[in-house]
C-alpha positions as CSV (number, residue, x, y, z in Angstrom):
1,X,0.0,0.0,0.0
2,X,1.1,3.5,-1.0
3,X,1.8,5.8,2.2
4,X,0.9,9.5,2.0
5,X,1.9,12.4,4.1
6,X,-1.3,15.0,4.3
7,X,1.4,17.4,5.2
8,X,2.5,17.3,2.0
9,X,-0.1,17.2,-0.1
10,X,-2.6,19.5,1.3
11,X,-3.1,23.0,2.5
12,X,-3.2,23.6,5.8
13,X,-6.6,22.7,8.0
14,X,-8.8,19.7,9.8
15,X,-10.7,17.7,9.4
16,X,-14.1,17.1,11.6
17,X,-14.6,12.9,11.7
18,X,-17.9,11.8,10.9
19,X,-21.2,11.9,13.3
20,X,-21.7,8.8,14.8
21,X,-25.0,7.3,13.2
22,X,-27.5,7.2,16.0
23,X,-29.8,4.7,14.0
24,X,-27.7,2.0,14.1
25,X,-26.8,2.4,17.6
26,X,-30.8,2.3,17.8
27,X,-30.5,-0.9,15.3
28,X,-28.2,-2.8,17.9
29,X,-30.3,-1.9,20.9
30,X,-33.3,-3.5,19.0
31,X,-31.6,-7.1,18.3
32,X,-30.4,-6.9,21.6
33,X,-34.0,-6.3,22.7
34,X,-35.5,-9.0,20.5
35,X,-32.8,-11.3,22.1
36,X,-34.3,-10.3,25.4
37,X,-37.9,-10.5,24.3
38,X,-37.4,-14.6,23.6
39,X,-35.6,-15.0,26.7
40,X,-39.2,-13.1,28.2
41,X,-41.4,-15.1,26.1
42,X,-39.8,-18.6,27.1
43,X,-39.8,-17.5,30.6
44,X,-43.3,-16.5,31.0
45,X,-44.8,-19.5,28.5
46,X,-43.0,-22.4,29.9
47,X,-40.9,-21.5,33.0
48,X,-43.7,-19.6,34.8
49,X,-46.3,-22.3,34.0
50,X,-44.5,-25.1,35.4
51,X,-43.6,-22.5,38.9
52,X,-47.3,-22.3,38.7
53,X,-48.1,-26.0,39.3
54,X,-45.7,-26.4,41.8
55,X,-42.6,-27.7,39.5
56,X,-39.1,-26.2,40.7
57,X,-36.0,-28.2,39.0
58,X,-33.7,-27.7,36.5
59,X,-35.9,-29.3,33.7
60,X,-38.3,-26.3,33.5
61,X,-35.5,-24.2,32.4
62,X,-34.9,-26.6,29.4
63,X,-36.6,-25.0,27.0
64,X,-35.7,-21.4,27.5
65,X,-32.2,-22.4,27.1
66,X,-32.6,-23.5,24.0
67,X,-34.7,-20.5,23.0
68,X,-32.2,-18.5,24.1
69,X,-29.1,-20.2,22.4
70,X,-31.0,-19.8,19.3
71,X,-32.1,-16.4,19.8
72,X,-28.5,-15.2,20.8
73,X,-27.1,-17.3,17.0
74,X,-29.9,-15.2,15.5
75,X,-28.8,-12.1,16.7
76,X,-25.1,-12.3,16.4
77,X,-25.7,-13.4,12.6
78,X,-27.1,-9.8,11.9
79,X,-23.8,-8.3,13.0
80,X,-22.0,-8.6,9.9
81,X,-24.4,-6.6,8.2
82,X,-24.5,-4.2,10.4
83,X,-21.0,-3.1,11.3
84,X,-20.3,-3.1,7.7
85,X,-22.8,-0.7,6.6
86,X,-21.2,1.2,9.4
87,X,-18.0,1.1,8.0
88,X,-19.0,1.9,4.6
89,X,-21.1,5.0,5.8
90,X,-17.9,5.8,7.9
91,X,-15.6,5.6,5.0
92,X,-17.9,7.5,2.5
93,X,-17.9,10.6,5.5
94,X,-14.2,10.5,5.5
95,X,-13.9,11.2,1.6
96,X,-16.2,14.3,1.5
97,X,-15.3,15.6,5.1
98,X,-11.4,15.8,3.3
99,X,-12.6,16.8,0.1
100,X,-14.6,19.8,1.8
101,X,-12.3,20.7,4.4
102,X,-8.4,19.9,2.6
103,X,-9.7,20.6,-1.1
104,X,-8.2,17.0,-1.7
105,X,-10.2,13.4,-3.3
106,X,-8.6,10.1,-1.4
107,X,-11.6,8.2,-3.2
108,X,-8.8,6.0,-4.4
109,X,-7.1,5.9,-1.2
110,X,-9.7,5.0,1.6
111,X,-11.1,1.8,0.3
112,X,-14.6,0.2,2.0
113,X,-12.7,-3.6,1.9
114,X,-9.7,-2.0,3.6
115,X,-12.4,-2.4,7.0
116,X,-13.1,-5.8,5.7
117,X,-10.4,-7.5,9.0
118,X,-11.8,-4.6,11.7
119,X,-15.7,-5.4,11.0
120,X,-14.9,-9.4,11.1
121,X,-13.0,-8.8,14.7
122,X,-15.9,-6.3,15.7
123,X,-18.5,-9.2,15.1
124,X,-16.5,-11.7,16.3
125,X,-15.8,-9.8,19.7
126,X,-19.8,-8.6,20.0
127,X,-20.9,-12.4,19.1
128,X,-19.2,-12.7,22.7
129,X,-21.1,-9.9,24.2
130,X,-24.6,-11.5,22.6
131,X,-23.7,-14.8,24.3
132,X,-22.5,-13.0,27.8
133,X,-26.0,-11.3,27.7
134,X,-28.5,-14.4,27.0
135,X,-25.9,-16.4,29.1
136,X,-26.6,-14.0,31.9
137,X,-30.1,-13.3,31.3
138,X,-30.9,-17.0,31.7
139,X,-28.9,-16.9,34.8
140,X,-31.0,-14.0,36.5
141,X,-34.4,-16.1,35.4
142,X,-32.7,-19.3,37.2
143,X,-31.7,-17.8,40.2
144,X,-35.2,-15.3,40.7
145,X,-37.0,-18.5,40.3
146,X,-35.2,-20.7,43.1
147,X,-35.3,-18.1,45.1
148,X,-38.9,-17.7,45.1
149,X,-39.4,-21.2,45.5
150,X,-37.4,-20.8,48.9
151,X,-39.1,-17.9,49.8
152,X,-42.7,-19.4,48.9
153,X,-43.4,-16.3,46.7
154,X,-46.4,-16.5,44.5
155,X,-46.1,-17.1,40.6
156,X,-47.4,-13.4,40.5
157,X,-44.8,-12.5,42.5
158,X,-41.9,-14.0,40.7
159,X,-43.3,-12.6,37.1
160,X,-43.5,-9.0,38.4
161,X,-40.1,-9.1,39.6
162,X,-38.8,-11.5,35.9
163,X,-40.3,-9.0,34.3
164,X,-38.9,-6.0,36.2
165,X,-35.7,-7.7,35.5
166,X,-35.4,-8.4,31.9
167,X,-36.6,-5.2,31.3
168,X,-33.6,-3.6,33.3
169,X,-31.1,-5.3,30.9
170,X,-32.9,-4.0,27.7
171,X,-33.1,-0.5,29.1
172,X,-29.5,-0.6,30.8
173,X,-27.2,-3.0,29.6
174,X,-28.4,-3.9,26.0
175,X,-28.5,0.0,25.0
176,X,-25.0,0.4,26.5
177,X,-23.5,-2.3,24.7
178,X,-25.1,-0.9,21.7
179,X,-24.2,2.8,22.3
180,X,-20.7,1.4,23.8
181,X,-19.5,-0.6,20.9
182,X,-20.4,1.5,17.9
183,X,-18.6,4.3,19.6
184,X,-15.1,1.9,19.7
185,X,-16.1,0.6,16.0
186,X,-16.4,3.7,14.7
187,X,-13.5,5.4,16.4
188,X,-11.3,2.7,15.1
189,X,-12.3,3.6,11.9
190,X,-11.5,7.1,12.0
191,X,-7.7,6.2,13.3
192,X,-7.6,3.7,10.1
193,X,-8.6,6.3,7.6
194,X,-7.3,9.0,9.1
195,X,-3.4,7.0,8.6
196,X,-4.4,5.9,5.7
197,X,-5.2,9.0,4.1
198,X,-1.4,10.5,5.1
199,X,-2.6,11.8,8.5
200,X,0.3,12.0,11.3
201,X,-1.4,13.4,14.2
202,X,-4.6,14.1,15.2
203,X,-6.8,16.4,18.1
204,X,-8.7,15.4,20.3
205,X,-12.5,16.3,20.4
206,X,-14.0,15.9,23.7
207,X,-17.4,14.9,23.8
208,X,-19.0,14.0,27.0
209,X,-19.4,9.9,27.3
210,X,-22.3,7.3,28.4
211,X,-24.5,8.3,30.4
212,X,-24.0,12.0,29.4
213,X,-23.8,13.2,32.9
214,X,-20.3,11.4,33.3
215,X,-16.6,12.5,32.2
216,X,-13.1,12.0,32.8
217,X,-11.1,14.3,34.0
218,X,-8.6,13.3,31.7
219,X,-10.3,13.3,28.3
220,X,-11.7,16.4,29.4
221,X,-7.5,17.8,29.9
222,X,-7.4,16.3,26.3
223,X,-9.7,18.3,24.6
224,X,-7.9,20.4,21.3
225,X,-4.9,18.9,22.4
226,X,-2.5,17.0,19.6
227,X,-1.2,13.6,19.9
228,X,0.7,11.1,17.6
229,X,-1.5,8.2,15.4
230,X,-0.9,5.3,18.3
231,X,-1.7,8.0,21.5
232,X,-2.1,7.7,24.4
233,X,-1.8,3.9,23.9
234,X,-4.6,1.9,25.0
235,X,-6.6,5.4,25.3
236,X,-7.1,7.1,22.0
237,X,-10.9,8.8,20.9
238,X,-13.8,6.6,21.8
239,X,-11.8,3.1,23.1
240,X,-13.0,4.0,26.7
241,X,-16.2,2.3,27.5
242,X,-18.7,4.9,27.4
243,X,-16.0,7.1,25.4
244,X,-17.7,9.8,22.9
245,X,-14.7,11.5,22.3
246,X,-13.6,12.0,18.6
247,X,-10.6,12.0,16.6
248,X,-9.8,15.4,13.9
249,X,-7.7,15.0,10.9
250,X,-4.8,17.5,10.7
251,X,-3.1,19.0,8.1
252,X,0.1,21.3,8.7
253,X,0.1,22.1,5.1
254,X,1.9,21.8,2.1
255,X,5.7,23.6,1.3
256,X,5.1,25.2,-2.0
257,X,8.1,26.9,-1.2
C-alpha cells in the first residue's frame, strides 16, 4: 500500500470525523431487545407455568435455554451486516469531510474492503457480548426462580419481579452495549482512515461519554490537544467504555516553497 503524508499534499486545516449514526446504535439496541424478548417469552410461557403447578428443577429451564441459544445465534448473525454498513457510511464521511475541508479526493485511497479485518474482529468480539448477555439473562431467570421457590413467593410474585428484570437489561445493559461498541467501532475507523489518508497526528474532540452526565477528567484535559497516530496507547478517541470522544484530521500544510 502507498503511504501518504497529508502534510505534504494538502493545504493547511482539519478535518471534523464523521457523526456517529445514532440509527444503528438504535438498530443494535433492538436485536439486543428481541434477544431479550425470547428470553421473556420462554420464561413466562414455559418457565412460569410449570412454577405455577408447583414444578421447581432444572428441567423447567430446558426449554428457555434452547430458546435463548437460538435467539442469541440469530442475533449475532445480523452483525456482519451491520458493522459493515457502518464502515461503509464511515468511509464515504471521510472522503467528502477531506474533500470539503483539505480541497483534496482520497476516493482511491480510503477503500470500503480496507475495513473488511476490523468489521470481522468487531463481530466476532460482539458475538461474545450477545452470548455473555443471553448467558446472563438466563442466569438472572434461574436464580429469581429458586429463590422464590425458597421464599414461597407467588407465581405473580416471581413474574413481576422476571419481568422488572429483563426489562432492566434491555433499558440498561443492552442500550449500552449498543451505544458502547459502535462508539469503539467507529472510532477505530476514524484512526484507520485518518493514517491511511497520510494523517500523522490528530486532536482530540472531547465529547461528553455514556451516560452524558459522566466525564473523565482526563479526556476532558485532552480536549484540542495534539497527539501522535498510536496516543495515548490503549486510550485514544472513543476506546474507553462509554468514550464519545472524537478524533480530527490534521493538516500542517503543504511547502510550496
Amino acid at each position: 500500500m502507498i503511504e501518504y503524508d497529508i502534510n505534504k499534499i494538502a493545504k493547511k486545516g482539519e478535518v471534523k470525523p464523521p457523526e456517529e449514526n445514532s440509527g444503528s446504535i438504535a438498530e443494535y439496541a433492538l436485536i439486543l431487545a428481541a434477544l431479550l424478548s425470547v428470553v421473556w417469552y420462554e420464561t413466562r410461557t414455559s418457565v412460569l407455568a410449570a412454577y405455577k403447578s408447583g414444578s421447581v428443577d432444572e428441567s423447567i429451564f430446558q426449554l428457555l435455554r434452547q430458546s435463548t441459544t437460538t435467539a442469541a445465534r440469530v442475533a449475532a448473525d445480523k452483525l456482519e451486516r451491520l458493522f459493515t454498513g457502518e464502515a461503509t457510511r464511515n468511509t464515504k464521511r471521510w472522503i467528502a469531510n477531506i474533500k470539503k475541508a483539505l480541497k483534496i479526493d482520497v476516493g482511491t485511497i480510503l477503500r470500503p474492503e480496507d475495513a473488511d479485518e476490523l468489521v470481522r474482529l468487531f463481530v466476532q468480539k460482539n458475538t461474545g457480548l450477545i452470548k455473555s448477555l443471553s448467558d446472563d439473562a438466563v442466569k438472572i431467570v434461574e436464580q429469581a426462580v429458586y429463590d422464590a421457590h425458597l421464599q414461597k413467593r407467588s407465581a405473580a410474585e416471581l413474574q413481576k419481579d422476571l419481568q422488572a428484570k429483563i426489562n432492566g437489561l434491555k433499558e440498561g445493559r443492552a442500550k449500552l452495549i449498543a451505544d458502547d461498541q459502535l462508539s469503539k467501532l467507529n472510532g477505530q475507523l476514524n484512526m484507520m482512515r485518518i493514517q491511511q489518508a497520510g494523517g500523522k497526528e490528530y486532536k482530540w474532540d472531547y465529547q461528553k461519554g455514556i451516560p452524558r452526565k459522566t466525564s473523565r477528567p482526563n479526556h476532558v484535559a485532552r480536549h484540542n490537544k495534539v497527539f501522535k497516530i498510536g496516543e495515548p496507547s490503549g486510550d485514544e478517541p472513543g476506546q474507553a467504555i462509554g468514550c464519545k470522544c472524537r478524533a480530527r484530521m490534521i493538516s500542517w500544510g503543504r511547502n510550496d516553497n
